[in-house]
Residue, then its C-alpha position, 0 to 999 in steps of 0.5 A: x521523516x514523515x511517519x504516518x499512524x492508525x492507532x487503532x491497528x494497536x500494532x508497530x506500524x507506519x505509512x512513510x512518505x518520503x522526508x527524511x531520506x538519503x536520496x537525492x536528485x530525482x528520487x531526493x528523500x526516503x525512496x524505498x524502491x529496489x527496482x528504481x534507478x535509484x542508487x542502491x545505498x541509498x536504497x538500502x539507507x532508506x529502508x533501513x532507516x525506515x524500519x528503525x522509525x517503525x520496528x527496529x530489530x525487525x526484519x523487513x520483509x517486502x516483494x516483487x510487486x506485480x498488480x496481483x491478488x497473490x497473497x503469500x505467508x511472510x518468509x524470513x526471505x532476502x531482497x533478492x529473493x523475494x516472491x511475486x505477490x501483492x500481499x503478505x501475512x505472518x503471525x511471526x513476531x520479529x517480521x515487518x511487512x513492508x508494501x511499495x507504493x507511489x499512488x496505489x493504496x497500501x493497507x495495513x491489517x492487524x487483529x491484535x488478539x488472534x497476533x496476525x498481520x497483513x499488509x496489501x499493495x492495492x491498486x486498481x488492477x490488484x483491488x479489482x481481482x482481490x488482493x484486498x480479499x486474498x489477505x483476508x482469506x490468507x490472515x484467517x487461515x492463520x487464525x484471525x477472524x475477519x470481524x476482529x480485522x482493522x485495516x488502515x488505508x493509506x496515502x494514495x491517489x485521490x479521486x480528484x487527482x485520479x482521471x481516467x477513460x471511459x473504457x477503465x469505468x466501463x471494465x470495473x462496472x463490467x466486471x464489479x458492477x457494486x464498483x459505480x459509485x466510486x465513479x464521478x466525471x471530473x472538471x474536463x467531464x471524465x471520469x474520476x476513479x475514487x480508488x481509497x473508496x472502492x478499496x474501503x467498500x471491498x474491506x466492508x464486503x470481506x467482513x473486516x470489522x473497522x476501516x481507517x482511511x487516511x484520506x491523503x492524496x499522494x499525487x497531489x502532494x509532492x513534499x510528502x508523496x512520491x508519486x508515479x502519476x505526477x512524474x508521468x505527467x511531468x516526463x521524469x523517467x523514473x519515480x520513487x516508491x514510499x513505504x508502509x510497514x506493519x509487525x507484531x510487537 
């Protein structure tokens, strides 16, 4: 099983990728996705297994992500019963915040001496509107203090698997003109979009004291990452999801 570390959240925690799994055929290894066509045991294997690599005796809490800046506070809730949101917090020890992802950027946020974490599902709609920002304000209410937040960005698309249209560059720079930087037109003279980047440089703006990026490239690794782009690409009618899992020791 491929775990993943920022040791300097100083929190349980782990970015999987998806060795080491009970699913097989096109979702073959650690797919956590509730809503994939996978089979739901090994669904459940899956996550099971990768709570026990990271925080076992924990429950692990997740959500119906929607590509939102919906942050919620962490409930003891059922898979079945889980809120639509992109982003979650708890002070609660006993919790694992569990965020779905297959090239969106997922990031992990610990301040280890106020006891409160928070994990965010950051594509570039969710980054776009604030998600990033939303855990921040959400983690604070709680009694964290943005100067004391490391957050730890890992494993997704890389910019130079990430083309996109002119139109998607002309809305971030409409609607976030700081955005353009993480802009650089690739090989076929299109734009690439660094999306790890543009989340680092929103953390910065929100005041988090440390951020760690990971620099992986989900797309570009298919015996590590599942990958929606890559399955896209190739016509595959469905994609696993890999999960990354922060509690309080």
């Amino acid at each position: 099983m491929t775990r993943l570390e920022a040791p300097a959240l100083g929190v349980p925690h782990g970015f999987l990728g998806r060795t080491g799994g009970a699913s097989r055929g096109l979702h073959a290894g650690l797919n956590v996705g509730l809503g994939s066509a996978d089979a739901r045991t090994a669904v459940a294997a899956n996550r099971a297994r990768a709570l026990a690599a990271v925080a076992p005796g924990a429950k692990l809490v997740t959500l119906h992500q929607i590509h939102s800046a919906t942050c919620v506070e962490a409930g003891d809730w059922a898979d079945d019963a889980r809120p639509e949101a992109d982003a979650l917090v708890t002070d609660r020890p006993g919790l694992a915040l569990g965020i779905l992802t297959a090239d969106c950027a997922p990031v992990l946020f610990a301040d280890r001496a106020a006891g409160v974490i928070g994990a965010a599902h950051a594509g570039w709609k969710g980054a776009l509107a604030g998600v990033l920002e939303a855990t921040v304000a959400a983690m604070a209410r709680l009694g964290a203090e943005p100067a004391r937040i490391v957050a730890a960005i890992g494993p997704a698309i890389g910019r130079a698997s990430y083309e996109v249209g002119p139109e998607f560059r002309a809305r971030f720079e409409a609607e976030d003109p700081a955005s353009s930087p993480f802009f650089a037109d690739g090989p076929a003279g299109r734009p690439h979009f660094d999306l790890a980047g543009y989340c680092r440089a929103r953390l910065e703006r929100a005041g988090v004291a440390r951020v760690v990026d990971l620099g992986l490239d989900t797309c570009a690794d298919p015996a590590r990452f599942f990958s929606y782009r890559r399955a896209t690409l190739a016509g595959a009618p469905d994609y696993g999801r890999q999960l990354s899992l922060v509690a309080l020791a």
